[in-house]
Each structure stands twice: as structure tokens, then as C-alpha cells.
RODO-2510 file (C-alpha; in nm, 4 decimals, decimal comma):
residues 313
     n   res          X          Y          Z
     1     x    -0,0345     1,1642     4,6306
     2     x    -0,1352     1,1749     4,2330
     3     x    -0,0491     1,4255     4,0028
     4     x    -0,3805     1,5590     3,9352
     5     x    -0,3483     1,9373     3,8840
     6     x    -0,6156     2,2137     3,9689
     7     x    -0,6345     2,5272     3,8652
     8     x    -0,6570     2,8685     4,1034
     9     x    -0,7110     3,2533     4,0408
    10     x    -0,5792     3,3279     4,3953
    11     x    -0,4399     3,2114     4,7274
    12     x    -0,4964     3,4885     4,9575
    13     x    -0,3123     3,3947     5,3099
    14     x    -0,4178     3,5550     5,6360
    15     x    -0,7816     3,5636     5,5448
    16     x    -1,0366     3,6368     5,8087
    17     x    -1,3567     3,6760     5,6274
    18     x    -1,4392     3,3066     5,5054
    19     x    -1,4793     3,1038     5,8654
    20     x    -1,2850     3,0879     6,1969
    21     x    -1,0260     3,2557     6,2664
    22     x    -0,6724     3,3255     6,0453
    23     x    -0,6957     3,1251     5,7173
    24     x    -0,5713     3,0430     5,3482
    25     x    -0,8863     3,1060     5,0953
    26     x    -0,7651     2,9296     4,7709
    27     x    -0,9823     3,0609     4,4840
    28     x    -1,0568     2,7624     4,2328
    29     x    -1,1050     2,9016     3,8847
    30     x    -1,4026     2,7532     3,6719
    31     x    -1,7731     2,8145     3,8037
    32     x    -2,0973     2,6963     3,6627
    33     x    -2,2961     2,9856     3,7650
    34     x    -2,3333     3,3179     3,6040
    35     x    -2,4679     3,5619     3,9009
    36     x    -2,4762     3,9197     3,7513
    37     x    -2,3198     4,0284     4,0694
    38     x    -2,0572     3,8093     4,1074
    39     x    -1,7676     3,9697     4,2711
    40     x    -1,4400     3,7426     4,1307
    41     x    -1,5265     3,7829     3,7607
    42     x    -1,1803     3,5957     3,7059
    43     x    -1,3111     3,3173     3,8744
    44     x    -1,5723     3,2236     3,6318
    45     x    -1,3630     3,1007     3,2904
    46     x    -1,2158     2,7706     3,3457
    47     x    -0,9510     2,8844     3,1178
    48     x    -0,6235     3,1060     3,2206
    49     x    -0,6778     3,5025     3,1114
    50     x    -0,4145     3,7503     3,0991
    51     x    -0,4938     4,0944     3,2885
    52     x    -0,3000     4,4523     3,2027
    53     x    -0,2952     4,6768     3,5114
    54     x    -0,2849     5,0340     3,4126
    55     x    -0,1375     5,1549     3,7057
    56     x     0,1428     4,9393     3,6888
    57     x     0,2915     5,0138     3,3482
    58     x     0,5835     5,1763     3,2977
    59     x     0,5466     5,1305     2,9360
    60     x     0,9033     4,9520     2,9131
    61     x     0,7575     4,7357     2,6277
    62     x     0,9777     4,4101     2,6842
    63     x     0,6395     4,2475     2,6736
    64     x     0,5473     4,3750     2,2946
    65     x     0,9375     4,1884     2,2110
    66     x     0,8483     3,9091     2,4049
    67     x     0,4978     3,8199     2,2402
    68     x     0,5041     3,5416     1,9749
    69     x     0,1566     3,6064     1,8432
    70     x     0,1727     4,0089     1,8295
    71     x    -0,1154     4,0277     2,0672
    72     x    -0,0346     4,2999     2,2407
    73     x    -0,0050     4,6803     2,1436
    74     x     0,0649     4,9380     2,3265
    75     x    -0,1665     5,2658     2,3015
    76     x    -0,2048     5,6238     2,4309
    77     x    -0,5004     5,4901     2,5778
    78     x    -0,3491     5,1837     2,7406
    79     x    -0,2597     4,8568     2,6552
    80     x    -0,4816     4,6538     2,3726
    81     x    -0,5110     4,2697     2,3812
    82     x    -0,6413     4,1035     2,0978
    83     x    -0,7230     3,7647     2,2293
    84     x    -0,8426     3,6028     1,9253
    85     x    -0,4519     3,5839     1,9268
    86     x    -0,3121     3,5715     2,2503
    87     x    -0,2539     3,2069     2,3415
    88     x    -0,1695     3,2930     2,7076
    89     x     0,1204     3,1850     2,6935
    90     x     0,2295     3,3969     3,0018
    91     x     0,5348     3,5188     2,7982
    92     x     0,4643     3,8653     2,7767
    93     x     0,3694     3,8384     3,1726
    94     x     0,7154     3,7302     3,2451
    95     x     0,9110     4,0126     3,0440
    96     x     0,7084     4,2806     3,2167
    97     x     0,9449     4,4129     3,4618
    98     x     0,6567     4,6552     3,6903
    99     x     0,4682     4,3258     3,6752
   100     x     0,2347     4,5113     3,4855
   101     x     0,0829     4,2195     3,3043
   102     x    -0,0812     3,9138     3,4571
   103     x    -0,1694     3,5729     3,3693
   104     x    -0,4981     3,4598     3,6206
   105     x    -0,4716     3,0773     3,6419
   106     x    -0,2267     2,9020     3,8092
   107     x    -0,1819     2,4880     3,7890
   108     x    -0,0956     2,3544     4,1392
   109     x    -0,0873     1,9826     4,2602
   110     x    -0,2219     1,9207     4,5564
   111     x     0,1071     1,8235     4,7597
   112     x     0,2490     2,1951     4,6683
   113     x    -0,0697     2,3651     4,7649
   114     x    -0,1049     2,2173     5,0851
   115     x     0,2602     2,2773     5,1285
   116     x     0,1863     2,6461     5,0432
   117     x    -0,0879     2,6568     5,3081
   118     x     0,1249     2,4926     5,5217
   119     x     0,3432     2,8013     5,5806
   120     x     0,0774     2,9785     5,7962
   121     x     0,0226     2,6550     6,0353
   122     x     0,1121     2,8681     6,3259
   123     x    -0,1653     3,1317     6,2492
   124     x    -0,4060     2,8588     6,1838
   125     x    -0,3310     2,7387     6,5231
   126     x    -0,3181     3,0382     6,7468
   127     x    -0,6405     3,1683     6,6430
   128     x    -0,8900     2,8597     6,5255
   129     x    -0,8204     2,8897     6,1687
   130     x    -0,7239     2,6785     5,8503
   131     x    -0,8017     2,6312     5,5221
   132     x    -1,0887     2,7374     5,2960
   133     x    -1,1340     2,6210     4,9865
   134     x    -1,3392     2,8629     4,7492
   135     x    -1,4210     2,9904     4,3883
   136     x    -1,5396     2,9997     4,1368
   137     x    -1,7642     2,6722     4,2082
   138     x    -1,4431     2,4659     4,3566
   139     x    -1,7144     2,1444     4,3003
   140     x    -1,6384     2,1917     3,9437
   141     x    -1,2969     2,0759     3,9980
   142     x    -1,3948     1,7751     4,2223
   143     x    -1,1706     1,5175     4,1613
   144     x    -0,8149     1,7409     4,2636
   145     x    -1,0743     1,9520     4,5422
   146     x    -1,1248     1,5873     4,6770
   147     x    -0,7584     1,5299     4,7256
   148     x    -0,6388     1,8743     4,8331
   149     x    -0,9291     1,8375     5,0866
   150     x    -0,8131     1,4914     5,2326
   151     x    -0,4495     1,6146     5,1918
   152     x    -0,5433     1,9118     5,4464
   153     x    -0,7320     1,6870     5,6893
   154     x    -0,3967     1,4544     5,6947
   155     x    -0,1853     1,7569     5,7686
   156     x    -0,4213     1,8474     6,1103
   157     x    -0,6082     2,1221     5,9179
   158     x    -0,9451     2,2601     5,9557
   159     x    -1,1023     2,2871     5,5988
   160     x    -1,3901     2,4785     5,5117
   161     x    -1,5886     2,4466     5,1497
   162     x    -1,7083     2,7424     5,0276
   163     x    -1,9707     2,6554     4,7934
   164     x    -2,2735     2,7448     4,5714
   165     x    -2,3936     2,3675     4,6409
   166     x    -2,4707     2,3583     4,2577
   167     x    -2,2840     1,9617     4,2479
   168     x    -2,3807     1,6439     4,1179
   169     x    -2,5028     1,4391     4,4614
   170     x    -2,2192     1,2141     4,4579
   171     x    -1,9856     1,5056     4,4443
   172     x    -2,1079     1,6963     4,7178
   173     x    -2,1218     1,3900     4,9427
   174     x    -1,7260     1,3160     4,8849
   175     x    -1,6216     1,6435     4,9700
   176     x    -1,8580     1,7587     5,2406
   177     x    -1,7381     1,4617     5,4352
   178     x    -1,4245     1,5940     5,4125
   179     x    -1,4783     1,9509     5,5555
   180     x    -1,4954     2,1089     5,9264
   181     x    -1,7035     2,3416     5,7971
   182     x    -1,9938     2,3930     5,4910
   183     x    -2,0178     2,7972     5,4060
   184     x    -2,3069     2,7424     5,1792
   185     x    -2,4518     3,0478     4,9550
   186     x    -2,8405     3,0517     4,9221
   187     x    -2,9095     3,3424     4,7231
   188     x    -3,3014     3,3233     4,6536
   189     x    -3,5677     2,9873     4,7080
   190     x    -3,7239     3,1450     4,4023
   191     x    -3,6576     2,8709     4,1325
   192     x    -3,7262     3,1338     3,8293
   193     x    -3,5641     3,3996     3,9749
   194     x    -3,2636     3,1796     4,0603
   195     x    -3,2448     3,0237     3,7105
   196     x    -3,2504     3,4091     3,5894
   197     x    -3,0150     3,5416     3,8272
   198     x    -2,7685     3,2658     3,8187
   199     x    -2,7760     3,0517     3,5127
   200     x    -2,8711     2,7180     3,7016
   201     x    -3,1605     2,5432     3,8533
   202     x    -3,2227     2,5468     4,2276
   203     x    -3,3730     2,2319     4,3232
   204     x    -2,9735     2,0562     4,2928
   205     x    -2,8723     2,3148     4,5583
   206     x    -3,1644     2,2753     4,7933
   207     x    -3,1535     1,9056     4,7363
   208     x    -2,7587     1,8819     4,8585
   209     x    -2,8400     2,1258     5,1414
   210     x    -3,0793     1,8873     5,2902
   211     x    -2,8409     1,5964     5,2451
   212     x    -2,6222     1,7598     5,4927
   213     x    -2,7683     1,6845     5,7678
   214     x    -2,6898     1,3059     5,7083
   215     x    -2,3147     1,4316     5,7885
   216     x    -2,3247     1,6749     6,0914
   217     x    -2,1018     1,8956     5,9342
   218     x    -2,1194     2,2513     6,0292
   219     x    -2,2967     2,4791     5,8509
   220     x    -2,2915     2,9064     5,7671
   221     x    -2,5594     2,9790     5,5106
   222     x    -2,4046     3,3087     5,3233
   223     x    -2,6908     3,5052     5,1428
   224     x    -2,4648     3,8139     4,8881
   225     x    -2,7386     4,0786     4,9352
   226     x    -2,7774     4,2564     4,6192
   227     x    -2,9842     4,5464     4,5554
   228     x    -3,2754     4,4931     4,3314
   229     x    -3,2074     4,1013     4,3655
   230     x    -3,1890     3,9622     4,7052
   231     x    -3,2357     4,2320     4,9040
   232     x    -3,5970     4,1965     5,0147
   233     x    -3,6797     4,0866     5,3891
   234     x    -3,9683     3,8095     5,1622
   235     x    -3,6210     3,6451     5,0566
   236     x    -3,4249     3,6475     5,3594
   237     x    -3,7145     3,5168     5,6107
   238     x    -3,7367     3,2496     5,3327
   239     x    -3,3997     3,1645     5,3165
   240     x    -3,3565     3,1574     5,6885
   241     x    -3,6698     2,9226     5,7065
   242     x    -3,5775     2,6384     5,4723
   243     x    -3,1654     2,6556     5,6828
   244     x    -3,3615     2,6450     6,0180
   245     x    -3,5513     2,3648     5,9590
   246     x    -3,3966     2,1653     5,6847
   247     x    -3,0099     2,1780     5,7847
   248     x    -2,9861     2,1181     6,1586
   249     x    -2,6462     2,1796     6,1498
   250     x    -2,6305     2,5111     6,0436
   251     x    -2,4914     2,7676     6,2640
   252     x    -2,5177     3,1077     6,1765
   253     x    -2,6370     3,3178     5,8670
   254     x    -2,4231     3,5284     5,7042
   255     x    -2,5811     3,8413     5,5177
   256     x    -2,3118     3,9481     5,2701
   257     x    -2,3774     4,3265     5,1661
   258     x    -2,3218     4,4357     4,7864
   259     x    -2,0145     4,5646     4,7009
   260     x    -1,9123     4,7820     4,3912
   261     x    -1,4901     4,7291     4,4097
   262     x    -1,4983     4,4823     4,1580
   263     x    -1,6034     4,7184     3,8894
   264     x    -1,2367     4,7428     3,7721
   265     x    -1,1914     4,3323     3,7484
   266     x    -1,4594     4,3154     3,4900
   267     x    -1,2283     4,6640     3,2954
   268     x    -0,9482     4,4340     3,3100
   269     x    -1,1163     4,1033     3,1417
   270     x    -1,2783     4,3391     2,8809
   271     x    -1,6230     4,2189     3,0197
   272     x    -1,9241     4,4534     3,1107
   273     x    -2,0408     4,4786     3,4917
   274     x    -2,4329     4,4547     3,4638
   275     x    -2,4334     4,6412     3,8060
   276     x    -2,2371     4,8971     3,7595
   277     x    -2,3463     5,2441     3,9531
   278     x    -2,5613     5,0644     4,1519
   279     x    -2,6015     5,2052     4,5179
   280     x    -2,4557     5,0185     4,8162
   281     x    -2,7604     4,9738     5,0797
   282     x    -2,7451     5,1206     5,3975
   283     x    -2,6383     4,9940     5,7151
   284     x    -3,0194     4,9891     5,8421
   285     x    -3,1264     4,8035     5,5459
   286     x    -2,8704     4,5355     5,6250
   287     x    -2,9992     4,5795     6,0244
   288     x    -3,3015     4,5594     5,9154
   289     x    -3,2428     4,2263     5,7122
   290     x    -3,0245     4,1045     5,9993
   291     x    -3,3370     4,0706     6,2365
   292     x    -3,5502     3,9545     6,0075
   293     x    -3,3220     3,6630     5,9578
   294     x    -3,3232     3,5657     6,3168
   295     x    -3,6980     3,6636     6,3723
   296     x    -3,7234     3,3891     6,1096
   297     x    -3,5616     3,1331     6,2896
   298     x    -3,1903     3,1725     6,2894
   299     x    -3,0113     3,2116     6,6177
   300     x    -2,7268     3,4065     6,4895
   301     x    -2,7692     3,5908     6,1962
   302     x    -2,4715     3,8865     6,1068
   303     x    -2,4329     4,0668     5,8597
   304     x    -2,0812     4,2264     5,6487
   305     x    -1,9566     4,4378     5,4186
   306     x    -1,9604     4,7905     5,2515
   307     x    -2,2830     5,0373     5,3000
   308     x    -2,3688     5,3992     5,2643
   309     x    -2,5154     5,6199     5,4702
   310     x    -2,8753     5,6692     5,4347
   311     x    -3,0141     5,9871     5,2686
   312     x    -3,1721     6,2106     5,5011
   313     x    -3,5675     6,2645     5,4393
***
């Protein structure tokens, strides 16, 4: 095994939300998309980013000593980061003793992340589970995905790729190979409104769908329906369509409701939300969008996630 490194925001163990059974999601950091919705805002930088938790601090200030650059300063109003200083160094993170501060990005080689997942192989076993492999875009880290992949396969686990499909060909081909299972997000077969929503064309994604097939790998479609966005029935039928008759192997259609918990991810990174306030849809609108997903072709459309309960007229 080499000694290629990849970098995650998260390993969340006993996972049941991103295929089969019990599982290990590891969140690659890095992604090539920019989807105003996008739930894992510390996903998106390629780069490690420190993260103060209010609720954490004690206000012991061992991590004001232990700052080299002076980056951090502790306020009435909470704690102030000025990052055209900080180097992340991970210092400060260390010295914090409420854990209070944070450093998202951690380097892992593959032979210590599969050794990680390892740990739950009894899980994975009793209930049809494994190993996901998510993001971020984890294609943008192909060449250590590639290896963690095979690594898992060698070890007897199922692996699952969680993906935008947004990959160069050759890219998706190597690692697709490798997985049990494709969970592939369409989000809209509009190419404008894709290229606005997102950041990056569509016709790579649609393109790499199709060459699926060639592989009879397993595949979920996952659709994020967001209010305003993707939420009209136009865009789901569609959606459903093009899986139905241009992956054969897909499986199901997963309709992934809107969620507003990630407004305090973006506070932490300093970055705005574009969505924040918006509504969560109702549990008949995502009904609603459920059967028009099957009535469109797919034979087992669900749907998951947070709603709100619908206004009375």
C-alpha cells in the first residue's frame, strides 16, 4: 500500500442513511461544485479550516497562549479569527481543553482508514452494510479514493460512492468499478439551471451516468429537493426519466428533502447561507413528488428527511 494521503472532514461510524444497512460514511474534503444548498459547507475547501464552537468554550484561553500568529482573540461576543493570519496550524485546537476549537481536515492514508473502518466489521456484517465513501466530490481526490476503494474491496467490504458524477471519464470508470454500489445525485437535467445552481456543466454528469451501465453496478439516483430549486414535479418526472431509461442498473430514487440544520456550519466558517429562513416543504409535497417519480418510471422511489406541517387553508 503507498503513502498517498487524502484528506477528510468526517468519519461518521454507524451510519444508516447513505446505502444498506450499518455503515462508515467518510466525508472527503474538496468539491468542485458550489450548490447554494449544500448541506456540509466544510466539505467544499480543499484546504483544512479551523471552527470555534460557542457552546463549548469555557473561555480558559490556553488557545490565545498557544497561537504563534496571534490569530485568535477572545471577545464578549465570542471568539474572532482573523485568518489572513491563522496558518491552521491546529495549535490553538490542541490547547483548548473543552475542545472548543476545531481544525476540519484530517490527512489519513489509506491503510489507517480502512483500519479505522475496520472496527465496525461486525455491524457491517450483521446488517448488509459497509463502507461509503462521500464528500465533498470524493472524485476530486481520485488517485488515494482509488486505493482506499480497492483497499476496502480486499478487506471483504461493500463500498458505496457517493457522488455528484462531475469526474473526468477515466476517473469515474476506475472507481465505479470498484464500488457495490453508485449513490448518484441528479439535481436538475436543466443544463442552465444546473450551471447556475451548481457551478459546473451537466453534460459530464449525464455523460458518466450513462457509462454505467457498461459496469452493472448498482445504482440509487439521490435528487436534494430544495425549495425554489428542485422542487417541481417538471424536474423530478425528468430526472426519473433519463435514470429509467438510460441507467438500467439503477434501483431506487431517493428524494432527499431540504434541510435548514446546517445554518450554524456556514456561522462557524464565517460564510453566508444563501438559504437561510427558507421553509422546509411539507410531507405532501415530498408525497406528492414521491409518486410522481415512480409514475415516471421508477419502481421504487422514497423519499427522506425533515418537513413541516402544512398550513391549514
Amino acid at each position: 500500500m503507498s503513502n498517498k494521503q487524502g484528506v477528510t472532514f468526517n468519519v461518521q461510524r454507524f451510519s444508516t442513511e447513505d446505502g444498506p444497512g450499518i455503515r462508515t460514511t467518510v466525508f472527503m474534503k474538496g468539491c468542485p461544485l458550489k450548490c447554494a444548498w449544500c448541506h456540509n459547507p466544510e466539505g467544499i475547501s480543499f484546504k483544512p479550516q479551523l471552527v470555534w464552537y460557542d457552546r463549548r468554550c469555557i473561555g480558559a484561553r490556553d488557545c490565545l497562549k498557544a497561537c504563534p500568529e496571534n490569530a485568535l482573540k477572545l471577545t464578549p461576543k465570542g471568539m474572532i479569527i482573523a485568518r489572513s493570519l491563522c496558518t491552521v496550524c491546529g495549535l490553538c485546537a490542541d490547547a483548548c481543553p473543552a475542545v472548543a476549537l476545531e481544525v476540519i481536515g484530517r490527512k489519513w492514508t489509506a491503510e489507517a482508514l480502512v483500519d479505522e473502518a475496520l472496527k465496525d466489521v461486525t455491524f457491517y456484517r450483521a446488517s448488509g452494510g459497509g463502507v461509503t465513501i462521500s464528500g465533498g466530490e470524493p472524485l476530486a481526490q481520485p488517485e488515494f479514493v482509488k486505493e482506499f476503494m480497492a483497499s476496502c474491496r480486499a478487506a471483504g467490504l461493500h463500498v458505496a460512492l457517493d457522488t455528484s458524477g462531475f469526474a473526468p471519464p477515466d476517473v469515474w470508470e476506475e472507481c465505479v468499478r470498484l464500488a457495490d454500489l453508485v449513490l448518484l445525485d441528479l439535481k436538475t437535467l436543466d443544463e442552465s439551471r444546473h450551471r447556475e445552481y451548481t457551478g459546473v456543466d451537466l453534460a459530464p454528469i449525464l455523460d458518466n451516468a450513462r457509462r454505467t451501465a457498461a459496469f452493472g453496478v448498482p445504482v440509487w439516483v439521490r435528487t436534494p429537493v430544495i425549495p425554489g430549486y428542485t422542487d417541481s414535479e417538471k424536474n423530478i418526472r425528468e430526472i426519473a426519466e433519463f435514470a429509467a431509461r438510460h441507467v438500467p442498473t439503477v434501483e431506487r430514487h431517493d428524494l432527499l428533502s431540504f434541510s435548514n440544520l446546517c445554518t450554524s456550519k456556514y456561522e462557524r466558517l464565517e460564510t453566508n447561507f444563501p438559504l437561510r429562513g427558507r421553509e422546509l416543504l411539507t410531507k405532501e409535497t415530498m408525497e406528492r413528488l414521491r409518486e410522481a417519480s415512480e409514475a415516471a418510471g421508477m419502481k421504487n422511489a422514497v423519499w427522506s428527511g425533515p418537513t413541516r406541517i402544512a398550513e391549514k387553508e
